[in-house]
Phi, psi and omega in degrees: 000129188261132173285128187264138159274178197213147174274151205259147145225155189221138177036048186108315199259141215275117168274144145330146173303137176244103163342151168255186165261123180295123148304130184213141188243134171250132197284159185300331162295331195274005153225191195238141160070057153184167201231137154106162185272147162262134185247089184241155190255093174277105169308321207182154175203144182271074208272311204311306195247133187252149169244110152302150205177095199060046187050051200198176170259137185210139177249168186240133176238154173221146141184230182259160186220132211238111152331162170297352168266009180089335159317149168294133156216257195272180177291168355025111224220084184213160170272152183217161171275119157334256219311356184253358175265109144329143185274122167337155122275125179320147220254113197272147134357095161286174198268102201293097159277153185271000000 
């Protein structure tokens, strides 16, 4: 699920929005190399180089990976099948005034 941001205030002060990062949980059929569902916090996805891989599509994502109590732990570098990645939301324009 992709997140929308919001701007924050800190110390008073009203900050820019900052992306949050989407959380994705993957079933064990739907990456490569780990047993048990991945709950990873995604940093990156390679949309651009796709991995042909078992007769299949696969894309290579990295990000954080969140255990089952919601903590953070190490970085993670997997394959996932394409059809299991949400598609971005398209990137709106901004709005030119004269």
């Amino acid at each position: 699920m992709w997140t929308r941001s919001a701007p924050t205030i800190r110390g008073g002060r009203l900050r820019a929005a900052v992306r949050s990062r989407p959380v994705h949980v993957f079933a064990e059929t739907d990456y490569c190399y780990g047993q048990g569902p991945l709950i990873l916090k995604v940093d990156r996805v390679e949309w651009a180089r796709p991995v042909p891989h078992e007769g299949d599509t696969w894309l290579e994502v990295e990000g954080v990976v969140i255990d089952p109590a919601g903590r953070e732990g190490a970085r993670r570098q997997v394959l996932v099948r394409a059809q299991r990645m949400p598609v971005p939301p398209a990137r709106k324009r901004p709005r030119l005034r004269p």
